[in-house]
N, C-alpha and C positions, 0 to 999 in steps of 0.2 A: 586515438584509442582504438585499440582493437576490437576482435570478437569478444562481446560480452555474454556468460552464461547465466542460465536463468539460477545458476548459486549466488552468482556476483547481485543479481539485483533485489532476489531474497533478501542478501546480506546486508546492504547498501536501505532495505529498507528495515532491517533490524537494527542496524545502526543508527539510523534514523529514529528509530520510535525508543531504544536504549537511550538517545541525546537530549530528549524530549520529557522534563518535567513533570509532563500530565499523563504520561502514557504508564500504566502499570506492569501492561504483558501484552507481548507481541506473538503470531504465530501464522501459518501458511499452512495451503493443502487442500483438500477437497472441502464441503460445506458440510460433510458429518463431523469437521472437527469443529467447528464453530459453534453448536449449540454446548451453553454453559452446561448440561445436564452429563453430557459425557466427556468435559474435563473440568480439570483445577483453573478455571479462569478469573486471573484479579482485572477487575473494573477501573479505571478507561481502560479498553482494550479494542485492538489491531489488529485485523485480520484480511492477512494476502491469499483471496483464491485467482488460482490461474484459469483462464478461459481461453476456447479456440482462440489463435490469434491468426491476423493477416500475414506474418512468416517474414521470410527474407526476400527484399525485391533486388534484382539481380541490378537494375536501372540507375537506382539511387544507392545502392549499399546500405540499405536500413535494413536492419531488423525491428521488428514491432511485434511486441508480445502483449497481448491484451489481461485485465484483472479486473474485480472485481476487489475494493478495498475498504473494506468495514471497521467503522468505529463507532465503539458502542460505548455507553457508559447506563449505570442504575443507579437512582435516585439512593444520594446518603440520608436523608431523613426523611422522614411519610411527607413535610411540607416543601420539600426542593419541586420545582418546576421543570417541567420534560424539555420546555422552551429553552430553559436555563442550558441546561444536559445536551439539547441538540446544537445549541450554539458554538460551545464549546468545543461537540466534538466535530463541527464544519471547521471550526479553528483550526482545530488541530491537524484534520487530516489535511487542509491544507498548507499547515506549516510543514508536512513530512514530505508532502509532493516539493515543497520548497529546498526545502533540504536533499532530498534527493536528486532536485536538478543543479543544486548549487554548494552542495558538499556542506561541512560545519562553518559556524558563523566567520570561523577563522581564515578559511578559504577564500581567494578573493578571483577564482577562476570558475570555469563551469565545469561540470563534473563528465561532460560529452553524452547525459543522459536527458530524455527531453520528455515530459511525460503532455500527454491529450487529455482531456478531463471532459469524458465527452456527456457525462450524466451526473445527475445527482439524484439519488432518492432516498425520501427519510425512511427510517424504519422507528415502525414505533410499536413497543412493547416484544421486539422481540422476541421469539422461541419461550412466550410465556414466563419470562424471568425479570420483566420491565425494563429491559434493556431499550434505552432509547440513544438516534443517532443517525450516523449516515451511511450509505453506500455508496463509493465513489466508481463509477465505471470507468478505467483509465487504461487509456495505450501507453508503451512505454518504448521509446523510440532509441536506437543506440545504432552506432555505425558497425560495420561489422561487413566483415570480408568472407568469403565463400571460394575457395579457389583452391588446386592444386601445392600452388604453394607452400600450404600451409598446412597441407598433410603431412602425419608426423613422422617420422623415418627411422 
Protein backbone atom coordinates (compact mmCIF):
# COMPACT_ATOMS: atom_id res chain seq x y z
CA UNK A 1 0.00 0.00 0.00
CA UNK A 2 1.07 3.28 -0.78
CA UNK A 3 0.57 6.92 0.53
CA UNK A 4 -2.58 7.04 2.29
CA UNK A 5 -4.46 10.35 2.61
CA UNK A 6 -6.22 11.66 5.43
CA UNK A 7 -9.56 11.40 2.64
CA UNK A 8 -8.84 7.64 2.29
CA UNK A 9 -9.07 7.11 6.03
CA UNK A 10 -12.06 9.52 6.60
CA UNK A 11 -13.46 7.32 3.93
CA UNK A 12 -12.43 3.88 5.10
CA UNK A 13 -14.08 4.93 8.43
CA UNK A 14 -17.33 6.01 6.69
CA UNK A 15 -17.35 2.94 5.21
CA UNK A 16 -16.98 1.45 8.09
CA UNK A 17 -19.78 3.05 10.20
CA UNK A 18 -22.11 2.91 6.62
CA UNK A 19 -21.32 -1.34 7.14
CA UNK A 20 -22.34 -1.15 10.54
CA UNK A 21 -25.95 -1.92 11.68
CA UNK A 22 -26.09 0.21 14.89
CA UNK A 23 -24.35 3.12 13.60
CA UNK A 24 -27.06 5.97 12.26
CA UNK A 25 -24.67 8.88 11.14
CA UNK A 26 -21.27 9.28 10.72
CA UNK A 27 -19.28 12.59 10.40
CA UNK A 28 -15.58 14.42 10.85
CA UNK A 29 -13.94 17.90 11.62
CA UNK A 30 -13.37 20.11 14.27
CA UNK A 31 -15.39 19.43 17.80
CA UNK A 32 -17.94 22.64 16.90
CA UNK A 33 -19.40 19.98 14.75
CA UNK A 34 -20.04 17.55 17.06
CA UNK A 35 -22.45 19.18 19.45
CA UNK A 36 -25.99 17.79 18.47
CA UNK A 37 -27.39 21.51 18.90
CA UNK A 38 -25.74 22.87 15.82
CA UNK A 39 -26.59 19.79 13.51
CA UNK A 40 -29.09 17.31 12.26
CA UNK A 41 -27.49 14.44 14.26
CA UNK A 42 -29.41 10.82 14.23
CA UNK A 43 -28.40 8.68 17.32
CA UNK A 44 -25.84 6.11 17.55
CA UNK A 45 -23.49 8.33 16.20
CA UNK A 46 -19.72 8.68 14.98
CA UNK A 47 -17.54 11.19 15.11
CA UNK A 48 -13.82 11.57 13.53
CA UNK A 49 -11.90 14.52 14.98
CA UNK A 50 -8.45 14.98 13.87
CA UNK A 51 -5.58 15.83 16.31
CA UNK A 52 -1.81 16.85 16.19
CA UNK A 53 -0.37 13.85 15.11
CA UNK A 54 3.16 12.31 15.29
CA UNK A 55 3.57 12.68 11.26
CA UNK A 56 5.71 10.81 8.87
CA UNK A 57 8.86 9.02 10.28
CA UNK A 58 11.31 8.86 7.67
CA UNK A 59 13.06 5.49 9.57
CA UNK A 60 10.15 3.14 9.42
CA UNK A 61 7.93 4.74 6.61
CA UNK A 62 4.87 5.07 8.81
CA UNK A 63 2.78 7.66 8.77
CA UNK A 64 0.58 8.17 11.94
CA UNK A 65 -2.21 10.38 12.23
CA UNK A 66 -3.67 10.77 15.65
CA UNK A 67 -8.03 11.19 16.42
CA UNK A 68 -10.16 11.46 18.67
CA UNK A 69 -13.27 8.97 17.79
CA UNK A 70 -16.72 9.39 19.41
CA UNK A 71 -19.56 7.34 19.80
CA UNK A 72 -22.43 8.58 21.28
CA UNK A 73 -25.77 7.20 21.58
CA UNK A 74 -29.26 8.85 23.77
CA UNK A 75 -31.43 6.81 25.75
CA UNK A 76 -34.73 5.59 23.57
CA UNK A 77 -37.00 5.52 26.54
CA UNK A 78 -36.81 7.56 30.10
CA UNK A 79 -36.11 3.63 31.49
CA UNK A 80 -33.06 2.59 29.02
CA UNK A 81 -29.74 2.40 31.11
CA UNK A 82 -26.64 4.72 30.34
CA UNK A 83 -24.66 1.40 31.30
CA UNK A 84 -26.74 -0.32 28.55
CA UNK A 85 -25.87 2.82 25.85
CA UNK A 86 -22.29 2.91 26.98
CA UNK A 87 -21.67 -0.80 26.29
CA UNK A 88 -22.96 -0.90 23.17
CA UNK A 89 -21.25 1.95 22.08
CA UNK A 90 -17.62 0.47 23.27
CA UNK A 91 -18.99 -2.41 20.96
CA UNK A 92 -19.32 -0.69 18.39
CA UNK A 93 -16.52 1.54 18.25
CA UNK A 94 -14.56 -1.13 18.53
CA UNK A 95 -16.09 -3.24 15.93
CA UNK A 96 -15.23 -0.07 13.33
CA UNK A 97 -11.52 0.08 14.60
CA UNK A 98 -12.05 -3.65 13.52
CA UNK A 99 -13.10 -3.22 10.48
CA UNK A 100 -10.95 -0.61 9.46
CA UNK A 101 -7.96 -2.74 10.25
CA UNK A 102 -9.37 -5.72 8.50
CA UNK A 103 -11.60 -4.37 5.76
CA UNK A 104 -15.50 -5.94 5.40
CA UNK A 105 -16.31 -9.34 6.92
CA UNK A 106 -15.74 -10.54 3.27
CA UNK A 107 -12.21 -9.67 3.21
CA UNK A 108 -9.87 -12.24 4.32
CA UNK A 109 -6.54 -9.94 4.09
CA UNK A 110 -5.53 -6.86 6.09
CA UNK A 111 -6.34 -3.63 4.85
CA UNK A 112 -2.40 -2.30 5.61
CA UNK A 113 -4.10 0.17 8.17
CA UNK A 114 -3.19 -0.56 11.91
CA UNK A 115 -4.88 1.54 14.45
CA UNK A 116 -3.41 2.21 18.52
CA UNK A 117 -6.22 2.59 20.89
CA UNK A 118 -4.29 4.40 23.34
CA UNK A 119 -7.30 5.64 25.63
CA UNK A 120 -10.60 5.33 26.40
CA UNK A 121 -12.89 7.77 28.05
CA UNK A 122 -16.69 7.70 28.87
CA UNK A 123 -18.54 10.58 28.19
CA UNK A 124 -21.59 10.91 29.83
CA UNK A 125 -24.38 13.27 29.34
CA UNK A 126 -22.77 14.91 26.68
CA UNK A 127 -23.19 18.54 25.37
CA UNK A 128 -26.39 18.38 27.61
CA UNK A 129 -28.41 16.30 25.22
CA UNK A 130 -27.82 12.77 27.38
CA UNK A 131 -25.67 11.68 25.04
CA UNK A 132 -23.82 8.89 26.59
CA UNK A 133 -20.73 6.71 25.38
CA UNK A 134 -17.26 6.75 24.47
CA UNK A 135 -14.20 8.57 23.23
CA UNK A 136 -11.64 6.52 21.72
CA UNK A 137 -8.20 8.26 21.53
CA UNK A 138 -6.49 6.37 18.51
CA UNK A 139 -3.34 6.46 16.16
CA UNK A 140 -3.80 5.37 12.86
CA UNK A 141 -0.66 3.90 11.40
CA UNK A 142 -0.34 3.30 7.44
CA UNK A 143 2.81 2.89 5.35
CA UNK A 144 3.44 5.47 3.26
CA UNK A 145 6.37 6.79 1.27
CA UNK A 146 7.96 10.32 1.21
CA UNK A 147 10.27 10.76 -1.69
CA UNK A 148 11.10 12.41 -4.94
CA UNK A 149 9.75 9.75 -6.77
CA UNK A 150 6.67 10.21 -6.44
CA UNK A 151 6.40 13.86 -7.27
CA UNK A 152 4.10 14.33 -9.82
CA UNK A 153 5.25 15.44 -13.16
Amino acid sequence: MGFVSYKQVVDQFEAACNAHDYVASFAHGSIDYLDASSQNIKYPYVFLRPLQSPGYSQDTRIIERSYELYGLDVPKLSTESPVDIMSRMEMTLLDLTGYFIWGPPSNDQSTGYDIIISSQVPTLEAFNDRAYGWVFNINVQTQGTYNYCDYPA
